[in-house]
N, CA, C and O atoms as a DFTB+ gen file, in Angstrom:
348 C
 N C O
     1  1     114.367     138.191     100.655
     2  2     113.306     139.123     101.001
     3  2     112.311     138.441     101.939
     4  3     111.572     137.503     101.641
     5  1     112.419     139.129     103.252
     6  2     110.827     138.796     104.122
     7  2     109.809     139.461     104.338
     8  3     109.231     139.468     105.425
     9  1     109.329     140.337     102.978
    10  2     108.176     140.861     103.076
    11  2     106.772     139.989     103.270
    12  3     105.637     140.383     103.536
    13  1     107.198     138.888     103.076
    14  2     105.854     138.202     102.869
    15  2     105.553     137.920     104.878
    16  3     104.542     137.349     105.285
    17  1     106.372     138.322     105.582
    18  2     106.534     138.460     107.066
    19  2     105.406     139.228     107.590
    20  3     104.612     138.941     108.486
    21  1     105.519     140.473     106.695
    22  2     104.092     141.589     107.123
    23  2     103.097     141.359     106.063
    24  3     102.491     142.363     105.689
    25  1     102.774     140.105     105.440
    26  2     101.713     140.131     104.761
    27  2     100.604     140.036     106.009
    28  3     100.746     139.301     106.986
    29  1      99.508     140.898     105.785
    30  2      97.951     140.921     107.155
    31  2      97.480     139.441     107.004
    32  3      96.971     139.033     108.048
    33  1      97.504     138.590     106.070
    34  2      96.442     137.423     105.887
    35  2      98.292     136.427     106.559
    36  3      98.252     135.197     106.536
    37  1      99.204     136.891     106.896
    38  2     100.203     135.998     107.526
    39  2      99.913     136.346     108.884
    40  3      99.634     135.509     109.743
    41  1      99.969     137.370     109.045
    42  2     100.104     137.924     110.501
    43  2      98.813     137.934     111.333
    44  3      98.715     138.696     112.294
    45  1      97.482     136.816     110.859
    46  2      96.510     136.579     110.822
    47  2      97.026     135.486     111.347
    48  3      96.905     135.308     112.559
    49  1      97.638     134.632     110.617
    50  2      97.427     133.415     111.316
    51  2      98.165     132.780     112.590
    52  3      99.157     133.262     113.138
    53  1      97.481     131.589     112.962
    54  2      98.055     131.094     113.980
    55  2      99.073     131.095     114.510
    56  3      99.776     131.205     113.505
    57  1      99.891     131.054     115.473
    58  2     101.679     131.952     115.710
    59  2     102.215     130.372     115.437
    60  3     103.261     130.347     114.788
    61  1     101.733     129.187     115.779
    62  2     101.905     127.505     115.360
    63  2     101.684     127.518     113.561
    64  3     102.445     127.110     112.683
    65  1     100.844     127.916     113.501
    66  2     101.276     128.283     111.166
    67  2     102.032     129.105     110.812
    68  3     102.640     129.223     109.748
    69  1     102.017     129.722     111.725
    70  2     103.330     131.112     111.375
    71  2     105.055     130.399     111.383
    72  3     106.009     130.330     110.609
    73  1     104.756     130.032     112.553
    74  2     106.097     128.971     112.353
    75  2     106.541     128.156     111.646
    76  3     107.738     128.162     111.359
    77  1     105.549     127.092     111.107
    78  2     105.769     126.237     109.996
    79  2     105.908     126.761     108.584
    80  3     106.263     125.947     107.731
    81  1     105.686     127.958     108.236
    82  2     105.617     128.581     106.943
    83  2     106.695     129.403     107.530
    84  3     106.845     130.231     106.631
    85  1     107.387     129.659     108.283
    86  2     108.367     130.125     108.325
    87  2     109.630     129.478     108.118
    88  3     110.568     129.965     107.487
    89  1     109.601     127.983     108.866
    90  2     110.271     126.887     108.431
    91  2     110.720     126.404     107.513
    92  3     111.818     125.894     107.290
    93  1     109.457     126.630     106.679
    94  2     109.535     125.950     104.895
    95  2     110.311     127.050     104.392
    96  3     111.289     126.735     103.714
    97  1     110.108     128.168     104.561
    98  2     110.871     129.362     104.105
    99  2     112.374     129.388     103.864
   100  3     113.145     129.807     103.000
   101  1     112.426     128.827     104.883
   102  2     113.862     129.115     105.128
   103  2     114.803     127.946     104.662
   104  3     115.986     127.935     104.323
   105  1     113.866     126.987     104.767
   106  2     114.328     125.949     104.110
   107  2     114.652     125.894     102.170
   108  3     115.500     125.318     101.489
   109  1     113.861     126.515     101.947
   110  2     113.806     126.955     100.611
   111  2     114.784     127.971     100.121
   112  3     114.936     127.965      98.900
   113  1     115.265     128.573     100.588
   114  2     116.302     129.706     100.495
   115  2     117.243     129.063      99.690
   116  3     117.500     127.869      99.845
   117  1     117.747     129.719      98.893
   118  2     118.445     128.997      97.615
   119  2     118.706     127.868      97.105
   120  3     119.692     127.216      96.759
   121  1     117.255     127.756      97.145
   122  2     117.363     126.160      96.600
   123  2     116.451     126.437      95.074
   124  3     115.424     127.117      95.079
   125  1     117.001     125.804      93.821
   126  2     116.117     125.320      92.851
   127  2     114.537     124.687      92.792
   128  3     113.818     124.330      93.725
   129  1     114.347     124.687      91.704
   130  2     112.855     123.663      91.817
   131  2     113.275     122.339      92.477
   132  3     112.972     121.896      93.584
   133  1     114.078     121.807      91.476
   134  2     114.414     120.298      91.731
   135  2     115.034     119.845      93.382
   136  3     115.056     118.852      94.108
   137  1     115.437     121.094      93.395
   138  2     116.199     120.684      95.586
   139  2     114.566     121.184      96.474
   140  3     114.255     120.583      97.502
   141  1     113.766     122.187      95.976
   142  2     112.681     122.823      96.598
   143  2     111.536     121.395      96.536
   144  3     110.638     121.278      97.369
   145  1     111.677     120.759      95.828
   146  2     110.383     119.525      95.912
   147  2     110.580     118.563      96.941
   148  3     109.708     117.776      97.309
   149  1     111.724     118.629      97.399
   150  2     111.569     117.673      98.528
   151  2     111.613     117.683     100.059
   152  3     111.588     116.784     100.900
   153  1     111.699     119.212     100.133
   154  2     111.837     120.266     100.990
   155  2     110.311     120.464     101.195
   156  3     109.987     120.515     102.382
   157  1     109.566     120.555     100.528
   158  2     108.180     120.791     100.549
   159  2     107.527     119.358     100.797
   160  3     106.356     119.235     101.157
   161  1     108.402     118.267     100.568
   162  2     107.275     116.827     100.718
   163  2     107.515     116.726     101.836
   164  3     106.685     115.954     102.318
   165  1     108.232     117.086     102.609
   166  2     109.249     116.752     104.250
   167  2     108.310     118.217     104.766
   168  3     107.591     117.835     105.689
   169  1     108.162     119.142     104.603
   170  2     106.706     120.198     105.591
   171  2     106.022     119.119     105.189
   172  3     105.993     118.099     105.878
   173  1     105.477     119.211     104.176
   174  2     103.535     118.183     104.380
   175  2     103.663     117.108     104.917
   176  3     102.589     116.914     105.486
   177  1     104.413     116.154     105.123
   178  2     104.472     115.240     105.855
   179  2     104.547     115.424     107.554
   180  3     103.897     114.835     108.418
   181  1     105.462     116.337     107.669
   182  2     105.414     117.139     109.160
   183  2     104.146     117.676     109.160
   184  3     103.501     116.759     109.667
   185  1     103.515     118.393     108.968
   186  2     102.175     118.932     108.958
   187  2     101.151     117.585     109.123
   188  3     100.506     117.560     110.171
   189  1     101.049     117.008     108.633
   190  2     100.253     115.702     108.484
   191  2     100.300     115.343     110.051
   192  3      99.516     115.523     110.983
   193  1     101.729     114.682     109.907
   194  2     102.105     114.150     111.661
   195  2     101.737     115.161     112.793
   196  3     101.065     114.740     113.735
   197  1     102.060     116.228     112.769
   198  2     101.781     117.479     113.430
   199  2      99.750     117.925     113.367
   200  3      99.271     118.909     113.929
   201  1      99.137     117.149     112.748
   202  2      97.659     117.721     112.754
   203  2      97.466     119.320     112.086
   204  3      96.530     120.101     112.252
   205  1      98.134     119.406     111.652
   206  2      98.257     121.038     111.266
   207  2      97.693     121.481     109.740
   208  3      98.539     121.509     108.847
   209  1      96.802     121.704     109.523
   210  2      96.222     122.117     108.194
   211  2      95.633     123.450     107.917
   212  3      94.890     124.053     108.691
   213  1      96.066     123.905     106.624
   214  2      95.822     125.969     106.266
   215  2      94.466     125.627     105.812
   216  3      94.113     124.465     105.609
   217  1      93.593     126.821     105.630
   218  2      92.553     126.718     105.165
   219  2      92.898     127.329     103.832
   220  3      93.976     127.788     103.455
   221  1      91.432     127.209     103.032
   222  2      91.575     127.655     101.628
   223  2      92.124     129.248     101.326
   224  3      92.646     129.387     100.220
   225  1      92.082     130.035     101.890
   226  2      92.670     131.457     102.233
   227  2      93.904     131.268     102.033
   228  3      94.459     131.432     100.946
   229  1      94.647     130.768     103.460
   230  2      95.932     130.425     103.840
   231  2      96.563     129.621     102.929
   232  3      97.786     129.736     103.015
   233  1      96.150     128.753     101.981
   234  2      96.698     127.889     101.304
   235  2      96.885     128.981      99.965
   236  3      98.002     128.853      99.464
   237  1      96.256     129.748      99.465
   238  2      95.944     130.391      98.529
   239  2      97.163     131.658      98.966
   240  3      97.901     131.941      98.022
   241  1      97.382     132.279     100.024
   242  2      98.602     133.088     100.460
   243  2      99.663     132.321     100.822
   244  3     100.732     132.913     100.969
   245  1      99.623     130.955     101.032
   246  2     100.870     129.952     100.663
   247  2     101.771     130.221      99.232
   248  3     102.912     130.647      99.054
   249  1     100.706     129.767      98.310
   250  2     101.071     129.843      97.063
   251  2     101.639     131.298      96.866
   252  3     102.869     131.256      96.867
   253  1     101.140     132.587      96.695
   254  2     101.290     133.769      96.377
   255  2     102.451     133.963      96.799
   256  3     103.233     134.457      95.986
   257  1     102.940     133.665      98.127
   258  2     104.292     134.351      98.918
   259  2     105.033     133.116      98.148
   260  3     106.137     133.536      97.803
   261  1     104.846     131.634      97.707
   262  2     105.612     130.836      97.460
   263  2     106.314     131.726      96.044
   264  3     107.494     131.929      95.755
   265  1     105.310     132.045      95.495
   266  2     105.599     132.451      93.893
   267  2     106.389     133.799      93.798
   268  3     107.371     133.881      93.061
   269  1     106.021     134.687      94.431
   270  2     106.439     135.741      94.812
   271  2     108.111     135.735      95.279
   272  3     108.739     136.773      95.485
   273  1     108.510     134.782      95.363
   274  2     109.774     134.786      96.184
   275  2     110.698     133.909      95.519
   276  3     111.772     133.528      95.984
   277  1     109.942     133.450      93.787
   278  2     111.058     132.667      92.716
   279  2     111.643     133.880      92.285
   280  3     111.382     135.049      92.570
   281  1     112.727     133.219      91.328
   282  2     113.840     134.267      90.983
   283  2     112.709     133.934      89.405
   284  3     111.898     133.008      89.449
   285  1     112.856     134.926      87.993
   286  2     112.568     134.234      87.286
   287  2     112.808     132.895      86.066
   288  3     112.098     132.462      85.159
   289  1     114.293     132.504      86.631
   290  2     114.135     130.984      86.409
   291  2     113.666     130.117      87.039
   292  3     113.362     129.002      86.615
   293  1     113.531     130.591      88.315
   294  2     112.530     129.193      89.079
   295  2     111.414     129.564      88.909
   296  3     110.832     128.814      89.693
   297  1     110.430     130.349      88.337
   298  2     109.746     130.405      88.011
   299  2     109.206     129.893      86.718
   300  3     108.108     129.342      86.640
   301  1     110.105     130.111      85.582
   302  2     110.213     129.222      84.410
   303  2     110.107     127.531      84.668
   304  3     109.328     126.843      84.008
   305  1     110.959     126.992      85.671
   306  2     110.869     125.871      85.948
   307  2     109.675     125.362      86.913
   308  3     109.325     124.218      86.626
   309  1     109.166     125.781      87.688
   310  2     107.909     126.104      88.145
   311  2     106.915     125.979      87.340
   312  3     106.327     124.928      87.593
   313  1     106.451     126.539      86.502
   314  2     105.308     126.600      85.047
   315  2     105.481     125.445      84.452
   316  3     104.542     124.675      84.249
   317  1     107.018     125.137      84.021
   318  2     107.333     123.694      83.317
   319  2     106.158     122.916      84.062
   320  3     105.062     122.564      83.625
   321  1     106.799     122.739      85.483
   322  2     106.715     121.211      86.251
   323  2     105.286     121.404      86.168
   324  3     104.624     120.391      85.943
   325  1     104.547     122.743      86.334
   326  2     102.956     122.793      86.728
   327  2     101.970     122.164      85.481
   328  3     100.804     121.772      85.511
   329  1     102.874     122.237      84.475
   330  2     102.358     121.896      83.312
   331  2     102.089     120.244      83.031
   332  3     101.264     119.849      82.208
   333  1     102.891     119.392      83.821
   334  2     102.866     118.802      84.206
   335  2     101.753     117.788      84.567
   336  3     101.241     116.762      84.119
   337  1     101.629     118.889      85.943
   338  2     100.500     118.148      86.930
   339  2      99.197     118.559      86.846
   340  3      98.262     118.394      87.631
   341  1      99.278     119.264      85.511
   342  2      97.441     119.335      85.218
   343  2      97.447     118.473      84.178
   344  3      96.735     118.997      83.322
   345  1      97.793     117.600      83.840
   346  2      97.827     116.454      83.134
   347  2      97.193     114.886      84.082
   348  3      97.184     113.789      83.525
């Protein structure tokens, strides 16, 4: 599903953030938690190198379309790991 394509707070942003969150996207496409974590350390690191940073908005519709687009076992595993890192 690429609804999160016509989300207004996506189609807001920069057509250079649009791309990179499109990137990660696709990269993520059937992948698990455990294959999706390193897929995501390889964007932020590109982003880093690249100067490229979301604001608190954008980071906050990061998450939403991220979550929005688990099946609900990766979502189960998701909550696990989050449980986690508020530790």
């Amino acid at each position: 599903m690429d609804n999160w394509k016509n989300n207004p707070a996506f189609l807001r942003m920069d057509r250079r953030k649009q791309q990179k969150v499109e990137s990660l996207f696709n990269g993520l496409k059937g992948k698990n938690i455990n294959e999706a974590l390193p897929v995501v350390t390889n964007w932020n690191m590109q982003l880093k190198r690249e100067n490229i940073s979301f604001t608190s908005e954008e980071n906050e519709l990061l998450s939403q379309l991220f979550l929005n687009e688990l099946s609900p076992g990766q979502m189960k595993q998701f909550e696990f790991l989050k449980s986690f890192m508020k530790k």
